[in-house]
Biopython code that builds the backbone (N, CA, C, O; Angstrom):
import numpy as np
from Bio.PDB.StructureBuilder import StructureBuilder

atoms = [
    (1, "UNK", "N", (-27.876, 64.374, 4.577)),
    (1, "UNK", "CA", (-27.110, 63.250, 4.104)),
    (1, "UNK", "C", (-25.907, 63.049, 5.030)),
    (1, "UNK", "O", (-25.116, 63.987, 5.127)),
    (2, "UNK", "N", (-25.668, 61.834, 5.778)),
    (2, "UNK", "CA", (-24.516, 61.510, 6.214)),
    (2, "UNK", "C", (-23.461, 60.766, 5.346)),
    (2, "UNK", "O", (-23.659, 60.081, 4.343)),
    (3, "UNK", "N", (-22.406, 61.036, 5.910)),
    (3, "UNK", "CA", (-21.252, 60.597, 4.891)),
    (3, "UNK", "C", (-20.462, 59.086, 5.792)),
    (3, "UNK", "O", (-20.479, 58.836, 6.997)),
    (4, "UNK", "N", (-19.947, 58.450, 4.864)),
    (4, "UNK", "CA", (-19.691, 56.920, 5.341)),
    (4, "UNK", "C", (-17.640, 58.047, 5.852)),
    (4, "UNK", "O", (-17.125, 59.135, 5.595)),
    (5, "UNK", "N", (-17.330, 56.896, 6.561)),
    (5, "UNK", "CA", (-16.009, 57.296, 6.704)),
    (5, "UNK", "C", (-15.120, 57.304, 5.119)),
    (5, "UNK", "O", (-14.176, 58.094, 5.119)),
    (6, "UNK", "N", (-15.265, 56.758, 4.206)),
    (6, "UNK", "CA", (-15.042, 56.278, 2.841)),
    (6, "UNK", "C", (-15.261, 57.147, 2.098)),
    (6, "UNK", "O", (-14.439, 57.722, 1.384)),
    (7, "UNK", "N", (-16.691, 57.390, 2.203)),
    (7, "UNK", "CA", (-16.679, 58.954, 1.173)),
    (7, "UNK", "C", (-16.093, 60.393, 2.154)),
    (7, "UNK", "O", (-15.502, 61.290, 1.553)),
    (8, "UNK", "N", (-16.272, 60.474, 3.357)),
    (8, "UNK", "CA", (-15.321, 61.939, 4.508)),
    (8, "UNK", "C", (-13.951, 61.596, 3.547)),
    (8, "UNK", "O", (-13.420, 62.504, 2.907)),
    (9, "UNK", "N", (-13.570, 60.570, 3.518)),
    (9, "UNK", "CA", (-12.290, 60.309, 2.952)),
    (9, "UNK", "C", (-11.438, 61.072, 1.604)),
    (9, "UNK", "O", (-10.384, 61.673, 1.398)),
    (10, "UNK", "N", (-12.509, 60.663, 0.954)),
    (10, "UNK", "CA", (-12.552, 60.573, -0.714)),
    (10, "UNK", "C", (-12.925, 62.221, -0.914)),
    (10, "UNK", "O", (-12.189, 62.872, -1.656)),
    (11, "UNK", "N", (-13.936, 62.811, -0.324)),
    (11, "UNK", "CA", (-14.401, 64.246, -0.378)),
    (11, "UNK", "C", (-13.498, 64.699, 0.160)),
    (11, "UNK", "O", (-12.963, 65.597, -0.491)),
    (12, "UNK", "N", (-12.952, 64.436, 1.314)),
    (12, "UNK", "CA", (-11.630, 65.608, 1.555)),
    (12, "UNK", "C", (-10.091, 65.434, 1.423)),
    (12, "UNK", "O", (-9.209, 66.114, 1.948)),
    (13, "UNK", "N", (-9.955, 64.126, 0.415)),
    (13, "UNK", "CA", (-8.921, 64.223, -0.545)),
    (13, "UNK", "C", (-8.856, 64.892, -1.932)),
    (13, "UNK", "O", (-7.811, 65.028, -2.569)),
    (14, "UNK", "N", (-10.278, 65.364, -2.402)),
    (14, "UNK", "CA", (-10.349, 65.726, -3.614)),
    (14, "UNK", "C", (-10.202, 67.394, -3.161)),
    (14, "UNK", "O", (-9.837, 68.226, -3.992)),
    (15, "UNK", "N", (-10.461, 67.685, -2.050)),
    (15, "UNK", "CA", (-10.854, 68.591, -1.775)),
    (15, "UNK", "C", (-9.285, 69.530, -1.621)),
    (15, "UNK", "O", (-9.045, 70.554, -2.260)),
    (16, "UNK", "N", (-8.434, 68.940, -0.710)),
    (16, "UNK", "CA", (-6.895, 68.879, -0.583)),
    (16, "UNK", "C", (-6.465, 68.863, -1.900)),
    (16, "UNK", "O", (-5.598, 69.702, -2.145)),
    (17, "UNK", "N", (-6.838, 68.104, -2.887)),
    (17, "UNK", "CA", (-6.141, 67.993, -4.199)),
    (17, "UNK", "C", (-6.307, 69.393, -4.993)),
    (17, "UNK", "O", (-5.371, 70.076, -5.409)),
    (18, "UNK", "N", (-7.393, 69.622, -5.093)),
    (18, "UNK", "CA", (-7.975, 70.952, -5.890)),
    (18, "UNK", "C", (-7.598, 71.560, -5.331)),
    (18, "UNK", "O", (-7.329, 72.197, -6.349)),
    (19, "UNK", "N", (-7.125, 72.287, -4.390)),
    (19, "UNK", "CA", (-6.365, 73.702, -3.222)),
    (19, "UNK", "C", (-4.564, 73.008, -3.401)),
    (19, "UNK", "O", (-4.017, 73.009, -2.298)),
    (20, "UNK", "N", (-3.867, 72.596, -4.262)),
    (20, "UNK", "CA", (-2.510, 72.237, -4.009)),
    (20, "UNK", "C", (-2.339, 71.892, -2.836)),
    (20, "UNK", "O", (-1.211, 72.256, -2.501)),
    (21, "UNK", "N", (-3.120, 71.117, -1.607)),
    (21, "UNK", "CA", (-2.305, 70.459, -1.130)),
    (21, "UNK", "C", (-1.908, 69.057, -0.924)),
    (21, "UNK", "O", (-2.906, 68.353, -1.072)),
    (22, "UNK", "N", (-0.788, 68.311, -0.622)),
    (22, "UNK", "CA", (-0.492, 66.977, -0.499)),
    (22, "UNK", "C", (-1.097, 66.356, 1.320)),
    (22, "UNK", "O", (-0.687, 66.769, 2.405)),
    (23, "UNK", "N", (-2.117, 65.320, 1.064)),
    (23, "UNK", "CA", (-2.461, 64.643, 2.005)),
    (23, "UNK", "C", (-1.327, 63.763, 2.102)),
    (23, "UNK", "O", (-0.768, 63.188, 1.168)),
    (24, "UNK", "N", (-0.976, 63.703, 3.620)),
    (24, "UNK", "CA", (0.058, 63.152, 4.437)),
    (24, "UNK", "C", (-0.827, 61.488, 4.743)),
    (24, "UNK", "O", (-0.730, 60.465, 4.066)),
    (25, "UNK", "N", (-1.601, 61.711, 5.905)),
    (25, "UNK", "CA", (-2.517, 60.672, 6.805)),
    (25, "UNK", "C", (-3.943, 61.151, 7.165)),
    (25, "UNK", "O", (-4.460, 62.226, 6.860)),
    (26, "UNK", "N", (-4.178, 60.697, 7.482)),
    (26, "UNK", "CA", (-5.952, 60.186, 7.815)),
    (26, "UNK", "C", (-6.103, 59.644, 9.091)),
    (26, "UNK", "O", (-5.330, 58.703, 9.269)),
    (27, "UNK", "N", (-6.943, 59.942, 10.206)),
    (27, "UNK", "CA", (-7.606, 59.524, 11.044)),
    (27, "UNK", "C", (-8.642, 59.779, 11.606)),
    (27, "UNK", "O", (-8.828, 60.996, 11.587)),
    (28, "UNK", "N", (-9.666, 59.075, 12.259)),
    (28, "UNK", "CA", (-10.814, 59.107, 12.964)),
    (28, "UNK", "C", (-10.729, 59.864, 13.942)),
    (28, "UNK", "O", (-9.746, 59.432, 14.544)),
    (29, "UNK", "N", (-11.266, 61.030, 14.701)),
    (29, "UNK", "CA", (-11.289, 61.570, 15.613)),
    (29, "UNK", "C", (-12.756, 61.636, 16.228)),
    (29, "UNK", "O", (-13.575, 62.314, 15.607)),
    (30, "UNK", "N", (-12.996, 61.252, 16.920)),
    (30, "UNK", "CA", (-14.417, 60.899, 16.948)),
    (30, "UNK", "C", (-15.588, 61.003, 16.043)),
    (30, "UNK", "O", (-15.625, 59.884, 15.531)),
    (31, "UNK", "N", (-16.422, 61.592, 15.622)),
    (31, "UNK", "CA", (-17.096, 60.700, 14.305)),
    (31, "UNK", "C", (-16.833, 62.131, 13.081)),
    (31, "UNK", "O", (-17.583, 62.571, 12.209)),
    (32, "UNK", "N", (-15.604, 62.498, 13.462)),
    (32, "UNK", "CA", (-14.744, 63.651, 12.242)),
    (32, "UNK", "C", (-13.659, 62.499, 11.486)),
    (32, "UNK", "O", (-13.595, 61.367, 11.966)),
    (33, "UNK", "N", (-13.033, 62.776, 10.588)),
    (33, "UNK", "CA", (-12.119, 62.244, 9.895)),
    (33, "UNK", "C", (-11.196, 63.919, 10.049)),
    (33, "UNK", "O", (-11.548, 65.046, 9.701)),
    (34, "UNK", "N", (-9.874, 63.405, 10.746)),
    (34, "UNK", "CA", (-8.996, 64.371, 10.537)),
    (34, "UNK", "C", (-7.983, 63.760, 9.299)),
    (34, "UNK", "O", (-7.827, 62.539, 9.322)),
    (35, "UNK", "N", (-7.226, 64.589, 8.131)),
    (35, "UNK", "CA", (-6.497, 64.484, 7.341)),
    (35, "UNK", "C", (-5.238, 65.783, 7.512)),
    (35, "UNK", "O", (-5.422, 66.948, 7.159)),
    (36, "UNK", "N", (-4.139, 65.321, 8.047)),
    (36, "UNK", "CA", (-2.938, 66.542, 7.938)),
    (36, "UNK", "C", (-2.386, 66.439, 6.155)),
    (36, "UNK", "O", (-2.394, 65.435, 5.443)),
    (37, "UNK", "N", (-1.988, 67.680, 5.841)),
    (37, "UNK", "CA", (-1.612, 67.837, 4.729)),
    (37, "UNK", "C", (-0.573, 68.437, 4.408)),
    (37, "UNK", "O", (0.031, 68.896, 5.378)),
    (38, "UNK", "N", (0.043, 68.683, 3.087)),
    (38, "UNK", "CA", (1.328, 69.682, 3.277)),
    (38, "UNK", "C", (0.851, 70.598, 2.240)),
    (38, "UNK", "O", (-0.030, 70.201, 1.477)),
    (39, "UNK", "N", (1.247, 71.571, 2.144)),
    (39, "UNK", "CA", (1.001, 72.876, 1.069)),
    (39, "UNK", "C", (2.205, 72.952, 0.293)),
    (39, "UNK", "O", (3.262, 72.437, 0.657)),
    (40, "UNK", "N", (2.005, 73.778, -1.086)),
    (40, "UNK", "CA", (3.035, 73.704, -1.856)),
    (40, "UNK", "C", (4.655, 74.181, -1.104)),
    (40, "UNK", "O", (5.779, 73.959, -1.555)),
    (41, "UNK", "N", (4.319, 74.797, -0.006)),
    (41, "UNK", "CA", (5.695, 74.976, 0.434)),
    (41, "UNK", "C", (6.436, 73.880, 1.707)),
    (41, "UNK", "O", (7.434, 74.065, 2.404)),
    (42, "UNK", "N", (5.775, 73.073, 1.663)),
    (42, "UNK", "CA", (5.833, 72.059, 2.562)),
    (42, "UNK", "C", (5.530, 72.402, 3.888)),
    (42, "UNK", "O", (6.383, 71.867, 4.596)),
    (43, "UNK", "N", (4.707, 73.051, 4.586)),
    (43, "UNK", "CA", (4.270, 73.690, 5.737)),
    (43, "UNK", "C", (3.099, 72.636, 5.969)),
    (43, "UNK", "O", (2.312, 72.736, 5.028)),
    (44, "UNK", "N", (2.619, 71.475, 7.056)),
    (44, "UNK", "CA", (1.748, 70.922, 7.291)),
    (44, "UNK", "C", (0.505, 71.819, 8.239)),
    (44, "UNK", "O", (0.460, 72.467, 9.285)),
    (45, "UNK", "N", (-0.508, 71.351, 7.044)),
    (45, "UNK", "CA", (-2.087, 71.573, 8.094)),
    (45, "UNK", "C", (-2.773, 70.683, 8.373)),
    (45, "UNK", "O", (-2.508, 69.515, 8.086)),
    (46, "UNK", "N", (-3.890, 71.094, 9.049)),
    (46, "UNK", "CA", (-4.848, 69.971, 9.784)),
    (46, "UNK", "C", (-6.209, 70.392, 8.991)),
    (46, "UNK", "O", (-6.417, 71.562, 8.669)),
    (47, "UNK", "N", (-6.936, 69.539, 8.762)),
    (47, "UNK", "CA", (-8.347, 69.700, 8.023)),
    (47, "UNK", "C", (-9.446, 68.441, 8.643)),
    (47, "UNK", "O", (-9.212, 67.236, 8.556)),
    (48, "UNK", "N", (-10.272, 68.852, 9.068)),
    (48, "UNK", "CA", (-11.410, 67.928, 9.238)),
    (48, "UNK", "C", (-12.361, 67.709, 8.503)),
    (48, "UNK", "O", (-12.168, 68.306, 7.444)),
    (49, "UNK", "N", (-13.323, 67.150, 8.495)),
    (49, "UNK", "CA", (-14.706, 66.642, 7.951)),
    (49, "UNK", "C", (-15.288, 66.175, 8.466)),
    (49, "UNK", "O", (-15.000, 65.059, 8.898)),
    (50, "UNK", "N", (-16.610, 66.860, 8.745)),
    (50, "UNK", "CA", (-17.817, 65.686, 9.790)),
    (50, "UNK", "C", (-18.644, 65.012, 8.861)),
    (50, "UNK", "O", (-18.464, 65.129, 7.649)),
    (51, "UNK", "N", (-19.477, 64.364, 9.317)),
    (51, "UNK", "CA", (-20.235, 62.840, 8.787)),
    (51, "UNK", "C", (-21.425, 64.005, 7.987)),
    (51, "UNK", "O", (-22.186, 63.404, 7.229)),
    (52, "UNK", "N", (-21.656, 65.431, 8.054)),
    (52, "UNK", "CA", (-22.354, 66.012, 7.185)),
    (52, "UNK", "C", (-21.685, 66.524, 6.099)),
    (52, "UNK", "O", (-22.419, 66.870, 5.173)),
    (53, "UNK", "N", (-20.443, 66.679, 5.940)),
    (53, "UNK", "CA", (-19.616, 67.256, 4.668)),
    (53, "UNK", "C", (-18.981, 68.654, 5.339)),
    (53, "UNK", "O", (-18.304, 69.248, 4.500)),
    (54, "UNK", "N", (-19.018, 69.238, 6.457)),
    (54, "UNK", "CA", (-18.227, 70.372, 6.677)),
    (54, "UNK", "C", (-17.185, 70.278, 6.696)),
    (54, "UNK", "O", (-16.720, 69.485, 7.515)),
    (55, "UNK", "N", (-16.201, 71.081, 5.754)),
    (55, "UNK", "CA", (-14.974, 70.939, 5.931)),
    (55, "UNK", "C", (-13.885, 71.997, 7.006)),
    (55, "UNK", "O", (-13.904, 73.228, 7.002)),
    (56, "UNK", "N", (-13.190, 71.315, 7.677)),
    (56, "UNK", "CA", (-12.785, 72.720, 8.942)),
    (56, "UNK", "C", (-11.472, 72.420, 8.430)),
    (56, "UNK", "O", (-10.988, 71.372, 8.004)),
    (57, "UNK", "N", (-10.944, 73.747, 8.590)),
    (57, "UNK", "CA", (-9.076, 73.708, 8.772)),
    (57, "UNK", "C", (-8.772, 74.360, 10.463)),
    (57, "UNK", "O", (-9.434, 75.117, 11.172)),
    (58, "UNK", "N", (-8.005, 73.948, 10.581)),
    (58, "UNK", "CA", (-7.555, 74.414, 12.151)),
    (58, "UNK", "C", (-6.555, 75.668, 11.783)),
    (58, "UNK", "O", (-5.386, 75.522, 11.425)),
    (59, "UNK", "N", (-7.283, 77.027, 11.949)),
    (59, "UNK", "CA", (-5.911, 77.890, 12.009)),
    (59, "UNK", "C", (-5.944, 78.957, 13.372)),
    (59, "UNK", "O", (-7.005, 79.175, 13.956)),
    (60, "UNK", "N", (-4.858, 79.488, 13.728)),
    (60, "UNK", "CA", (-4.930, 80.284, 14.657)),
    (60, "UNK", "C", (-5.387, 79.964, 16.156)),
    (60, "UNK", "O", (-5.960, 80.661, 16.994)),
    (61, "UNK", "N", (-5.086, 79.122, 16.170)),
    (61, "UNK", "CA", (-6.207, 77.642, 17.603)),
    (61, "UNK", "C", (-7.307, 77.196, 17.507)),
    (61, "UNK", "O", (-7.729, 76.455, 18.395)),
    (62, "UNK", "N", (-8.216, 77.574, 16.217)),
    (62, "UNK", "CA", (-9.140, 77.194, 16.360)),
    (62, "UNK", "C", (-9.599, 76.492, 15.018)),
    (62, "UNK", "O", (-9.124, 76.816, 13.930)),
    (63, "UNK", "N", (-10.517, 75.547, 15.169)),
    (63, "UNK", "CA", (-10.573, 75.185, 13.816)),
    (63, "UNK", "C", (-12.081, 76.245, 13.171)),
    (63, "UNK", "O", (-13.205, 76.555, 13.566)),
    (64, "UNK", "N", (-11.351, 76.444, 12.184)),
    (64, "UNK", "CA", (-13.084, 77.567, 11.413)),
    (64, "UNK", "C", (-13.333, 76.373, 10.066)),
    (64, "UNK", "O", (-12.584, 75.714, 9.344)),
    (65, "UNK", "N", (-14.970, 76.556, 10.235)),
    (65, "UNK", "CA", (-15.314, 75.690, 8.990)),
    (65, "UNK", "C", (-15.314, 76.928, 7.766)),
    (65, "UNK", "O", (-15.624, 78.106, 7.947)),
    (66, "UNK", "N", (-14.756, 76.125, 6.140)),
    (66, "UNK", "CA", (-14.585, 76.513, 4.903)),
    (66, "UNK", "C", (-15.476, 76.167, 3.689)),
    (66, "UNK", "O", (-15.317, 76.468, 2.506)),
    (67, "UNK", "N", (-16.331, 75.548, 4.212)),
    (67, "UNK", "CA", (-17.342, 75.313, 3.171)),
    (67, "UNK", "C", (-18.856, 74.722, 4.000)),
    (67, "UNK", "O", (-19.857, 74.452, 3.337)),
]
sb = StructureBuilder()
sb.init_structure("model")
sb.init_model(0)
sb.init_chain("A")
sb.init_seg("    ")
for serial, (resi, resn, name, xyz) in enumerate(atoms, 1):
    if name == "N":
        sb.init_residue(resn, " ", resi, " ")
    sb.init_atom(name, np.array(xyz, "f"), 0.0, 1.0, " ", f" {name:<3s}", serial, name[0])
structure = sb.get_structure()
């Protein structure tokens, strides 16, 4: 199943929501949707989603996928 940019959207805002964190912005990075976020202590991360549903966080330089 591929995902429309609309649902990458929607799946990894719910996804941010359920883990306490606050989505900042949204953008296209080539056919990923990047979303930066803030955590309950206000510390911003980076999270992706590809057009199959993997969700990546970028830590340590690299991004590792989380689901």
């Amino acid at each position: 199943m591929v995902l429309s940019v609309k649902e990458m959207k929607e799946t990894l805002t719910d996804h941010l929501i359920l883990n306490i964190y606050t989505p900042v912005t949204s953008y296209a990075i080539d056919d990923e949707l990047q979303m930066d976020a803030k955590n309950e202590f206000g510390s911003t991360d980076y999270f992706r989603i590809t057009p199959k549903g993997e969700i990546k966080v970028f830590k340590h330089a690299i991004w590792n996928t989380i689901n």
